[in-house]
Chimera marker file (.cmm) of the C-alpha trace (Angstrom):
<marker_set name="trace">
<marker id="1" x="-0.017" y="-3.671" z="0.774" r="1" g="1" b="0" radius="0.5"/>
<marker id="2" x="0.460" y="-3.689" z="-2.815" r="1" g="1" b="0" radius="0.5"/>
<marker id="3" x="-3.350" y="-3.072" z="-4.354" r="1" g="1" b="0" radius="0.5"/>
<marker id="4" x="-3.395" y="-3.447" z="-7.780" r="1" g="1" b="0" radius="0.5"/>
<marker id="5" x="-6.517" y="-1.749" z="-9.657" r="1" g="1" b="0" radius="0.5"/>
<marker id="6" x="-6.006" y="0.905" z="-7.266" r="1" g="1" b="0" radius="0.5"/>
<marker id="7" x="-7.986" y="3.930" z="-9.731" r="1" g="1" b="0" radius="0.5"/>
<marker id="8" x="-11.000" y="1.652" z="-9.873" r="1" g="1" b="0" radius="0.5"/>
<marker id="9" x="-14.493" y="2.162" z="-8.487" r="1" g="1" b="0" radius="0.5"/>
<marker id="10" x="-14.291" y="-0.800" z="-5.421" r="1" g="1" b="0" radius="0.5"/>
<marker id="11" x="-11.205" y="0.470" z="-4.487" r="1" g="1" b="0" radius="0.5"/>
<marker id="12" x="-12.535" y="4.358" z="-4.280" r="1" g="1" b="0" radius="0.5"/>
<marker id="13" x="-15.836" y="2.824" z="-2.854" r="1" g="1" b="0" radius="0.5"/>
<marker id="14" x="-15.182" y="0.279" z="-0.261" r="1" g="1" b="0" radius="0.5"/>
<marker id="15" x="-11.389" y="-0.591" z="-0.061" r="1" g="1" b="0" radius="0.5"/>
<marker id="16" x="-10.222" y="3.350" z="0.803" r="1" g="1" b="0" radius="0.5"/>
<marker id="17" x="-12.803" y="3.711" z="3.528" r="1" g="1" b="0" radius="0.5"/>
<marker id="18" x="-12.313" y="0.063" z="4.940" r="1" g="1" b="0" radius="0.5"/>
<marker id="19" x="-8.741" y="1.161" z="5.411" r="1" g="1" b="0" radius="0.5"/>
<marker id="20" x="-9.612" y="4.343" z="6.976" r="1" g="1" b="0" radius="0.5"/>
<marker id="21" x="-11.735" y="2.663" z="8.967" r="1" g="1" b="0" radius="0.5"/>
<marker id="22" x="-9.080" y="0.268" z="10.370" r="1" g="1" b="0" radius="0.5"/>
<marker id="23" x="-6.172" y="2.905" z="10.817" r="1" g="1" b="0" radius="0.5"/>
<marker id="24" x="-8.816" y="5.230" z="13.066" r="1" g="1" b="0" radius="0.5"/>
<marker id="25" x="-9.995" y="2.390" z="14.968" r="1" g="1" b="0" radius="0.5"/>
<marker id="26" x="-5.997" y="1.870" z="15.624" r="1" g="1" b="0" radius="0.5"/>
<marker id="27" x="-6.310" y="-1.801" z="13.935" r="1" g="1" b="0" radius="0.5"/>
<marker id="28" x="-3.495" y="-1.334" z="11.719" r="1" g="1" b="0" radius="0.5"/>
<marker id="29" x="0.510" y="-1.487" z="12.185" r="1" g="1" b="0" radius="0.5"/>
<marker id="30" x="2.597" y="1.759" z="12.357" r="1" g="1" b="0" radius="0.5"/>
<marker id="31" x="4.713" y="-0.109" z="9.541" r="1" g="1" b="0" radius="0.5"/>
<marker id="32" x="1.714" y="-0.065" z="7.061" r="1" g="1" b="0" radius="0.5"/>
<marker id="33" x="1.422" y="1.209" z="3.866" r="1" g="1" b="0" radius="0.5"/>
<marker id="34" x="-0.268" y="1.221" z="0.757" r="1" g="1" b="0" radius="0.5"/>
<marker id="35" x="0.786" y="1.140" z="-2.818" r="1" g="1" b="0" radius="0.5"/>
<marker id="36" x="-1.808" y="1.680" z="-5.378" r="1" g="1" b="0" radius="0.5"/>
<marker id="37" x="-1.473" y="0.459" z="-8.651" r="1" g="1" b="0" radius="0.5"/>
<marker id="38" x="-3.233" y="1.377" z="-11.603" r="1" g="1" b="0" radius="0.5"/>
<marker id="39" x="-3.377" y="2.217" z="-15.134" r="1" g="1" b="0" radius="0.5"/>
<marker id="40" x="-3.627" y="6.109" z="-14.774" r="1" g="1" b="0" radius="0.5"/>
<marker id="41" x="-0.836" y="8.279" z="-15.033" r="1" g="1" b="0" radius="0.5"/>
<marker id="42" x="-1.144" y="9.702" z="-11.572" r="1" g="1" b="0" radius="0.5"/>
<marker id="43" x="1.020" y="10.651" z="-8.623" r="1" g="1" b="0" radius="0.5"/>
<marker id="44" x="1.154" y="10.186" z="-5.069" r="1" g="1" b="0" radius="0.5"/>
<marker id="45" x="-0.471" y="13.281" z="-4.222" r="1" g="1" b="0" radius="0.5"/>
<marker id="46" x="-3.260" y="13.072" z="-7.077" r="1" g="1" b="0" radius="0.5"/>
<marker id="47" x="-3.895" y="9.447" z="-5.610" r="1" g="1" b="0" radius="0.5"/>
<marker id="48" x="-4.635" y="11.025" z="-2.244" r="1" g="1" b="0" radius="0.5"/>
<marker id="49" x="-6.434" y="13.697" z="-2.983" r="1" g="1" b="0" radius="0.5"/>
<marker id="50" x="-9.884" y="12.259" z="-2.986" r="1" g="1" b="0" radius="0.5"/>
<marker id="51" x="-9.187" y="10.721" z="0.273" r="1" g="1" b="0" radius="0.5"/>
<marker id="52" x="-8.289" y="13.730" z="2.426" r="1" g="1" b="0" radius="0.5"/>
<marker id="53" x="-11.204" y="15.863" z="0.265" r="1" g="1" b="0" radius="0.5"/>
<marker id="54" x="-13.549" y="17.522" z="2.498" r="1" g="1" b="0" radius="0.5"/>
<marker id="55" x="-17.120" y="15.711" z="3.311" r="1" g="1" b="0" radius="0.5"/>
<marker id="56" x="-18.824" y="17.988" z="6.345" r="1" g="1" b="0" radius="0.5"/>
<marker id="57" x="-15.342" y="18.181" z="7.942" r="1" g="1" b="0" radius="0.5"/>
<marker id="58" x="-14.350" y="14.663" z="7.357" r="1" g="1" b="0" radius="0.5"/>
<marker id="59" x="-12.350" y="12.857" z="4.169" r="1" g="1" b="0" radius="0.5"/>
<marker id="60" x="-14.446" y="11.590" z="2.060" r="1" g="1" b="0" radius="0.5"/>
<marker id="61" x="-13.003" y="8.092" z="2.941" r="1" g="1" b="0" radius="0.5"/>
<marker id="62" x="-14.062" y="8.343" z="6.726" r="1" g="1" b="0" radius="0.5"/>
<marker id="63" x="-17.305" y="6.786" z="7.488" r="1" g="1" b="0" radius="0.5"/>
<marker id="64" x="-16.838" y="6.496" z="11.329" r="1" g="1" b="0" radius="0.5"/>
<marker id="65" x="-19.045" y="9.282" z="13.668" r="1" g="1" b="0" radius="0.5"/>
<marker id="66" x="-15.741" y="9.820" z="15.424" r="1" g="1" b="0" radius="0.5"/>
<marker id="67" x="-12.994" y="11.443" z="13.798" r="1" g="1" b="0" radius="0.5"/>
<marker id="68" x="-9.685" y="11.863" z="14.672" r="1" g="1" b="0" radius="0.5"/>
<marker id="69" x="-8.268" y="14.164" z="12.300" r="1" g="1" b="0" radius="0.5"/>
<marker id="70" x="-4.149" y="13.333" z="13.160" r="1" g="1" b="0" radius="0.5"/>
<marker id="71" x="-5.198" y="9.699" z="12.957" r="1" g="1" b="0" radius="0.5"/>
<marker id="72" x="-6.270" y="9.713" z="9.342" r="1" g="1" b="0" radius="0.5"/>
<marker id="73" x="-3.619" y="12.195" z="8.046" r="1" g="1" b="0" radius="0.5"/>
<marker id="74" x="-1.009" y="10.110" z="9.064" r="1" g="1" b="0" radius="0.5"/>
<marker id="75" x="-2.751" y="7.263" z="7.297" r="1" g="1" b="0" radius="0.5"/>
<marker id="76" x="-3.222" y="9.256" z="3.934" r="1" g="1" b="0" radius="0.5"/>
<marker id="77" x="0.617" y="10.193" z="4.202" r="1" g="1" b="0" radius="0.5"/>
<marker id="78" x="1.110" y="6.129" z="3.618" r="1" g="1" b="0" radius="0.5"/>
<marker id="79" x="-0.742" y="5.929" z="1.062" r="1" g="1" b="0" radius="0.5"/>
<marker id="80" x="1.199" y="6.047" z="-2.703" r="1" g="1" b="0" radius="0.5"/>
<marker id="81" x="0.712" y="4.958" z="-6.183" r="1" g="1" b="0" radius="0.5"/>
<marker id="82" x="2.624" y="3.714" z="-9.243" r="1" g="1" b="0" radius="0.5"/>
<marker id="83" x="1.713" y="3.914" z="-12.591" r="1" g="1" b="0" radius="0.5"/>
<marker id="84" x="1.700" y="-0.049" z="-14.752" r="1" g="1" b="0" radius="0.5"/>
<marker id="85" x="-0.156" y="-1.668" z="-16.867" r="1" g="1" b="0" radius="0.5"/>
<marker id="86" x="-1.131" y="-5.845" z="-16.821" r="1" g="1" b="0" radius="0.5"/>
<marker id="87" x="2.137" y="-6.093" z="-19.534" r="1" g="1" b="0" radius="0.5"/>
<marker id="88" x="5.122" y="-5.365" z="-19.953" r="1" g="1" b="0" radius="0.5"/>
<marker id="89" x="8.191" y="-4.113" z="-17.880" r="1" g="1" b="0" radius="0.5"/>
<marker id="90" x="5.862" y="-2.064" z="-15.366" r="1" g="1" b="0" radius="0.5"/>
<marker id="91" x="6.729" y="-5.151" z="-13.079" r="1" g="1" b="0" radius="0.5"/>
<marker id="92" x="10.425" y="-4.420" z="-12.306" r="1" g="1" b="0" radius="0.5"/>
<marker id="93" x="9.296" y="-0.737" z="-12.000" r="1" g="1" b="0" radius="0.5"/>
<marker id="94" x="6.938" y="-2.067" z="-9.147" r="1" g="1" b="0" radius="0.5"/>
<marker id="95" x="9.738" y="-4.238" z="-7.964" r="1" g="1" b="0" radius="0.5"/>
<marker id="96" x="11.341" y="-1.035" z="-7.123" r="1" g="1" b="0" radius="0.5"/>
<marker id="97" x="9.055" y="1.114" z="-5.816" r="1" g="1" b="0" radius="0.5"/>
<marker id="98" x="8.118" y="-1.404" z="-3.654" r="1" g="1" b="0" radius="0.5"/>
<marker id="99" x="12.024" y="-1.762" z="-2.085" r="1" g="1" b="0" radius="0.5"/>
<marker id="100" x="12.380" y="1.794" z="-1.607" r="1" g="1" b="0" radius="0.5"/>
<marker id="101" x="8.813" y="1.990" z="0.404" r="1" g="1" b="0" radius="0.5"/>
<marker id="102" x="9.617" y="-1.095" z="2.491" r="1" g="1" b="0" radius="0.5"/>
<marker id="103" x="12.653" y="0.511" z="4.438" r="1" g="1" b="0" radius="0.5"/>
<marker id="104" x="10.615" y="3.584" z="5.183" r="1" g="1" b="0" radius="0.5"/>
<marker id="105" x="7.331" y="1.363" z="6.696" r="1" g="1" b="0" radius="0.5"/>
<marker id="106" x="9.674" y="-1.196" z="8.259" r="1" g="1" b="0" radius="0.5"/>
<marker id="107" x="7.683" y="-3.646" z="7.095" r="1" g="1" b="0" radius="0.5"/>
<marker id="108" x="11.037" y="-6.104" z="6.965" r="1" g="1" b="0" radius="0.5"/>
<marker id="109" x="9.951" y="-7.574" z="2.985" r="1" g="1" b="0" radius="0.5"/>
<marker id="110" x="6.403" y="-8.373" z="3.953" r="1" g="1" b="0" radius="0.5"/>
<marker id="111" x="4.290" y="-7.474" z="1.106" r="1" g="1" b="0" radius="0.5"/>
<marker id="112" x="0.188" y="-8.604" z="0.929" r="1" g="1" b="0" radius="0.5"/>
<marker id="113" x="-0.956" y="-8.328" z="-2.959" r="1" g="1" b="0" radius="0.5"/>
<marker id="114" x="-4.450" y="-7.429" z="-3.094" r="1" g="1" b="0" radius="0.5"/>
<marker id="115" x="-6.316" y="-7.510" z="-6.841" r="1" g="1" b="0" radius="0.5"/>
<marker id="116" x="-9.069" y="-5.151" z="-7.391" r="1" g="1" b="0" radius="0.5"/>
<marker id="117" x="-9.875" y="-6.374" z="-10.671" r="1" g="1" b="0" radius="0.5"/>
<marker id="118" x="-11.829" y="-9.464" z="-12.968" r="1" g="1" b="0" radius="0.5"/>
<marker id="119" x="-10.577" y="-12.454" z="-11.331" r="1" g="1" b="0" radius="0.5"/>
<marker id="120" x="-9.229" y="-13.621" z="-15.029" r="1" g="1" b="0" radius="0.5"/>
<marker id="121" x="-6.235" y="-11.201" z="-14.519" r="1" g="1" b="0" radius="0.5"/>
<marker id="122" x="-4.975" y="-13.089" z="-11.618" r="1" g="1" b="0" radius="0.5"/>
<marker id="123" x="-2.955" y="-15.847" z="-13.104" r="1" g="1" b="0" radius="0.5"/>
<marker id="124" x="-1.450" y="-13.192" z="-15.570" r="1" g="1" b="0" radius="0.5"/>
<marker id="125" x="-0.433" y="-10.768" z="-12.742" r="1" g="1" b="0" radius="0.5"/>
<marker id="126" x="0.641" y="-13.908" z="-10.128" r="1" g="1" b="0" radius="0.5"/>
<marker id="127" x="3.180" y="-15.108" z="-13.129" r="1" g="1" b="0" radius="0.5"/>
<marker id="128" x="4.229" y="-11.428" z="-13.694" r="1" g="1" b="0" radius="0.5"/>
<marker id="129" x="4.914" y="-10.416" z="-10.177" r="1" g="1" b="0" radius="0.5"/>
<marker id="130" x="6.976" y="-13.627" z="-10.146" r="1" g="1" b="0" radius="0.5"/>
<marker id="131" x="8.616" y="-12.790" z="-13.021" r="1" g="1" b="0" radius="0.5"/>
<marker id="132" x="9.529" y="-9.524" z="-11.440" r="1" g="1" b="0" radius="0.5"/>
<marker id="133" x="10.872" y="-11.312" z="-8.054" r="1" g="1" b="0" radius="0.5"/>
<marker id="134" x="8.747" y="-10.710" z="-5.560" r="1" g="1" b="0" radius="0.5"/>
<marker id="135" x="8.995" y="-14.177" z="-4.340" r="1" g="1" b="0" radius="0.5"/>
<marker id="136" x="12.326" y="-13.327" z="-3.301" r="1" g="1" b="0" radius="0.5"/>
<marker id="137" x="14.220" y="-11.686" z="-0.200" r="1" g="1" b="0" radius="0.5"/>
<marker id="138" x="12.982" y="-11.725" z="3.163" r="1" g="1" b="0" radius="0.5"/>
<marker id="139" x="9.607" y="-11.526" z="4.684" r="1" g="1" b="0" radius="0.5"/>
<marker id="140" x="5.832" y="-12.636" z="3.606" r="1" g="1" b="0" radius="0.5"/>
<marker id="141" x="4.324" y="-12.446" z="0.399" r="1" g="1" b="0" radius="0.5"/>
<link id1="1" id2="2" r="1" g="1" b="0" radius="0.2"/>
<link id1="2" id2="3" r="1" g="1" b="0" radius="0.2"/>
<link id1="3" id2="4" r="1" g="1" b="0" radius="0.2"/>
<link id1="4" id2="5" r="1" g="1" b="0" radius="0.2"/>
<link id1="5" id2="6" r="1" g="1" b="0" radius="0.2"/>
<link id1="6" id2="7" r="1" g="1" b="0" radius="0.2"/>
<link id1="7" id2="8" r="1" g="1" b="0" radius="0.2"/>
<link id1="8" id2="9" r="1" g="1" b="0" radius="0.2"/>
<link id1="9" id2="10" r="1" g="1" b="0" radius="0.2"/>
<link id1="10" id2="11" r="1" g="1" b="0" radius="0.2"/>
<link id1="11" id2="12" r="1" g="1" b="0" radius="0.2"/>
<link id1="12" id2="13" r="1" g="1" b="0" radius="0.2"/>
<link id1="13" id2="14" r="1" g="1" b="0" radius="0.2"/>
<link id1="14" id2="15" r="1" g="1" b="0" radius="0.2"/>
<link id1="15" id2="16" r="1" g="1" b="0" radius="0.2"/>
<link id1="16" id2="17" r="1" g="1" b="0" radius="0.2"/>
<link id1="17" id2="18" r="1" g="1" b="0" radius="0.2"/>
<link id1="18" id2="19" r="1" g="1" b="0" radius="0.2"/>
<link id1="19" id2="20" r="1" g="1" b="0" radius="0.2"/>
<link id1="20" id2="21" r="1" g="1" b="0" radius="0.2"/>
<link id1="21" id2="22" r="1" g="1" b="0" radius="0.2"/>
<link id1="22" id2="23" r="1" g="1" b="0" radius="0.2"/>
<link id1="23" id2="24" r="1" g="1" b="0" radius="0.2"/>
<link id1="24" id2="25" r="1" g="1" b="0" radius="0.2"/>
<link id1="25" id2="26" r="1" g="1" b="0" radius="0.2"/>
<link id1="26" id2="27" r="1" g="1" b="0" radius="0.2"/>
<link id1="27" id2="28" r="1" g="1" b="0" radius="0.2"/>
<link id1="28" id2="29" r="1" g="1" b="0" radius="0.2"/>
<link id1="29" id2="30" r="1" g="1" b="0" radius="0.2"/>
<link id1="30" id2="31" r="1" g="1" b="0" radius="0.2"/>
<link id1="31" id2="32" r="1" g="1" b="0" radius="0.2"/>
<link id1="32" id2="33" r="1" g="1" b="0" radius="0.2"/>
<link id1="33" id2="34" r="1" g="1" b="0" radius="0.2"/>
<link id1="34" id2="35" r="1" g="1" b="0" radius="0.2"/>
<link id1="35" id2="36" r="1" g="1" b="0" radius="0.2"/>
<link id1="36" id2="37" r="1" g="1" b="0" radius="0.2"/>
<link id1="37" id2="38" r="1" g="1" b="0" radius="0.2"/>
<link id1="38" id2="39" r="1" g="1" b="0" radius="0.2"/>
<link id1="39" id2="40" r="1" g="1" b="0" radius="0.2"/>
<link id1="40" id2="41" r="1" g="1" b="0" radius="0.2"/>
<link id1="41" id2="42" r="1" g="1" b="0" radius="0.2"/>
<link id1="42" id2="43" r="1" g="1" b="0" radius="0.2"/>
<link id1="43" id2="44" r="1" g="1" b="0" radius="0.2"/>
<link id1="44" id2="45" r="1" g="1" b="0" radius="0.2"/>
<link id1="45" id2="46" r="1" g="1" b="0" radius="0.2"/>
<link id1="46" id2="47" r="1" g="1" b="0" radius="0.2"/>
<link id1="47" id2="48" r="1" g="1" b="0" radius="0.2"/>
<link id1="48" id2="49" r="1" g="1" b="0" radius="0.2"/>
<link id1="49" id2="50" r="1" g="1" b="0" radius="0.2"/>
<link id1="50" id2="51" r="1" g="1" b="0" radius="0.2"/>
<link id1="51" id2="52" r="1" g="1" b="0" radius="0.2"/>
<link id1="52" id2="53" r="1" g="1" b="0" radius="0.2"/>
<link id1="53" id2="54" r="1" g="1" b="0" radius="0.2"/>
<link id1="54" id2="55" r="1" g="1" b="0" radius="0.2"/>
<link id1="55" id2="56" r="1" g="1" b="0" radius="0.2"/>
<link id1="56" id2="57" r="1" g="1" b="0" radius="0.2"/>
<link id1="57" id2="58" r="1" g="1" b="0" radius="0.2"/>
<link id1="58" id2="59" r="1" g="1" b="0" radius="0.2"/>
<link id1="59" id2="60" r="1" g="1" b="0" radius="0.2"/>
<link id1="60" id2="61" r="1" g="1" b="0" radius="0.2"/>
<link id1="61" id2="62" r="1" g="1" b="0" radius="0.2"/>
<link id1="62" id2="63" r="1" g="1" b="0" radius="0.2"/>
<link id1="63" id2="64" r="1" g="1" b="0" radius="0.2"/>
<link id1="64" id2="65" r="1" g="1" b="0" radius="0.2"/>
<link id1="65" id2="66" r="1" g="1" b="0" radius="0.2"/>
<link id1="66" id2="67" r="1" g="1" b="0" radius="0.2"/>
<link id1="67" id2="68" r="1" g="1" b="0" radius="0.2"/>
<link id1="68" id2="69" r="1" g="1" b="0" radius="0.2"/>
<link id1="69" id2="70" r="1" g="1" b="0" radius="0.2"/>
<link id1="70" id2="71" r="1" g="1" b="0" radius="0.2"/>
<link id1="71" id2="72" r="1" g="1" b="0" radius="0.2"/>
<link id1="72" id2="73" r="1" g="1" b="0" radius="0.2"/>
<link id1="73" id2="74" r="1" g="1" b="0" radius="0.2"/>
<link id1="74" id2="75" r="1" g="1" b="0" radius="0.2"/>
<link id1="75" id2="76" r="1" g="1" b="0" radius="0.2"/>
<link id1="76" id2="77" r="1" g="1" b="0" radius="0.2"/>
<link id1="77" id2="78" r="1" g="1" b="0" radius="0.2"/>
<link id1="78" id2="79" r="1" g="1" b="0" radius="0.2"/>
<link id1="79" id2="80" r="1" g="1" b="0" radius="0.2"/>
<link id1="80" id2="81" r="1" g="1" b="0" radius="0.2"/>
<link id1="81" id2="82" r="1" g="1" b="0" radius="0.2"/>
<link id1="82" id2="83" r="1" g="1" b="0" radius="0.2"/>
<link id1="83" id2="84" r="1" g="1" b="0" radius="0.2"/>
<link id1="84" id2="85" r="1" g="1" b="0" radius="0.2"/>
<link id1="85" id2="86" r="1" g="1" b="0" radius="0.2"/>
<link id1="86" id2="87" r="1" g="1" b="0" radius="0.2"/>
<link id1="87" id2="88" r="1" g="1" b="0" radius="0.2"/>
<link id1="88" id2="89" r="1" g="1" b="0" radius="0.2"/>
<link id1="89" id2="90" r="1" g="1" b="0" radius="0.2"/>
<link id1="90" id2="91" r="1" g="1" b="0" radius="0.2"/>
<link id1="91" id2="92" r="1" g="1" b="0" radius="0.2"/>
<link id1="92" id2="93" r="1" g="1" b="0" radius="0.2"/>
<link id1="93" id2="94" r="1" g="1" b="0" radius="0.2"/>
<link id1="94" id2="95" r="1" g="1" b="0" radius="0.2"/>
<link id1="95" id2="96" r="1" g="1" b="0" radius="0.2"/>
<link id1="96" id2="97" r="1" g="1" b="0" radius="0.2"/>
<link id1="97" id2="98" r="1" g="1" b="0" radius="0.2"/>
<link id1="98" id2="99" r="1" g="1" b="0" radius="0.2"/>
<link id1="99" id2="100" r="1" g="1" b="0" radius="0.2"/>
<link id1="100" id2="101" r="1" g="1" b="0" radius="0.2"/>
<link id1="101" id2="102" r="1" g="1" b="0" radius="0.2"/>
<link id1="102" id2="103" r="1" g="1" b="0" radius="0.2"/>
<link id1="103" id2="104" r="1" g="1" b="0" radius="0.2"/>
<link id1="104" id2="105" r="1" g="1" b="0" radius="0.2"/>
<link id1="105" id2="106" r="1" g="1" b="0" radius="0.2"/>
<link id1="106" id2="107" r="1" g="1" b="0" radius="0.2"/>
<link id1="107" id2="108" r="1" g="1" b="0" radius="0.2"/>
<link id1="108" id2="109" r="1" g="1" b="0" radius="0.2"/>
<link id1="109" id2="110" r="1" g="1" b="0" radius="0.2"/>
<link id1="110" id2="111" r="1" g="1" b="0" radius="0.2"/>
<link id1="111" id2="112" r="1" g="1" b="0" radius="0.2"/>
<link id1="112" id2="113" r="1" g="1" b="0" radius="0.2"/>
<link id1="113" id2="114" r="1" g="1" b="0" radius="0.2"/>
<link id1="114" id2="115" r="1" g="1" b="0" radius="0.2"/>
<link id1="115" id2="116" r="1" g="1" b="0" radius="0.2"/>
<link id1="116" id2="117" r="1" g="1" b="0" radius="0.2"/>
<link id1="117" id2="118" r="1" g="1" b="0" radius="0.2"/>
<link id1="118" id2="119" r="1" g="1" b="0" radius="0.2"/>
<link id1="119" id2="120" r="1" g="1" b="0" radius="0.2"/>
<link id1="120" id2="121" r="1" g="1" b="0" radius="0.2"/>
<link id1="121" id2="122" r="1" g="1" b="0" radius="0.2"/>
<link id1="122" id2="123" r="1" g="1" b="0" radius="0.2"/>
<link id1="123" id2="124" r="1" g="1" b="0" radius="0.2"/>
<link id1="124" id2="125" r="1" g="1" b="0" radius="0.2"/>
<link id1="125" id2="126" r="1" g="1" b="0" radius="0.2"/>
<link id1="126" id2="127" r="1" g="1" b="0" radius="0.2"/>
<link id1="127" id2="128" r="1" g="1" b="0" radius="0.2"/>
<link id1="128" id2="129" r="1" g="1" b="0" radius="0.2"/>
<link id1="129" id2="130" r="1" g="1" b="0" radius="0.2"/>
<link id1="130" id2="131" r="1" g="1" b="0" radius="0.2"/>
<link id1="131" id2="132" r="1" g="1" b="0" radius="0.2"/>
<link id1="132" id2="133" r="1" g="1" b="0" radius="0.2"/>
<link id1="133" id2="134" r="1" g="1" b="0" radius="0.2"/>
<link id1="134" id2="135" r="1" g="1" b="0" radius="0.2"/>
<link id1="135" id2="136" r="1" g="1" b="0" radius="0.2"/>
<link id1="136" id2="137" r="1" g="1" b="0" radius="0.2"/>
<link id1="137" id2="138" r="1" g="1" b="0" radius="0.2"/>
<link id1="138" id2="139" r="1" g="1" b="0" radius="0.2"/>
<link id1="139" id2="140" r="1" g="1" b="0" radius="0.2"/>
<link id1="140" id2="141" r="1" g="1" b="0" radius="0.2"/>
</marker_set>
């Protein structure tokens, strides 16, 4: 899952915990990951850290009463992020990132875009990521 407007406030608020959700509950695929993308110049680890941070002995991201602790840090290990912006070549950078996580999840070229952002960014980023190829190659997009 590519989710772009990844360091945003629905993403931190209901989009990292719905995801947590799923993976405890055992609703999502071994071969899942996620790539957040935002504008911030972050890493992988920065981009976790406020989901494994400590809430009475849970992540912060966990809203279930049960809480398997193996569960969700294999989850947050599958979780990454890349630096773009709306323009420029950030695209073929994304492109890239994407190819090298896709081996590693197995997920055989299937890609789901999700936008976290004003809906008037959508045409923009749809011509963009086509632009970049994603429409190519096997599997789902």
């Amino acid at each position: 899952m590519v989710l772009r407007g990844a360091s945003g406030d629905l993403t931190r608020r209901r989009l990292v915990p719905a995801r947590s959700n799923l993976g405890c509950d055992g609703r999502l695929s071994g071969h899942f990951a996620v790539l957040g993308v935002g504008r911030s110049e972050i890493g992988d680890a920065q981009f976790r850290a406020p989901m494994s941070g400590e809430n009475d002995g849970r992540p912060r991201s966990h809203t279930r009463k049960l809480f398997d602790r193996k569960r969700s840090d294999r989850l947050i290990r599958r979780v990454h992020f890349s630096s773009a912006s709306i323009g420029g070549d950030d695209f073929t950078k994304l492109t890239q990132r994407v190819g090298e996580l896709d081996p590693a999840c197995q997920a055989q070229g299937n890609v789901l875009f999700y936008f976290a952002m004003a809906p008037r960014f959508f045409g923009p980023l749809c011509d963009r990521l086509h632009a970049a190829g994603f429409q190519d190659g096997s599997g789902w997009k």
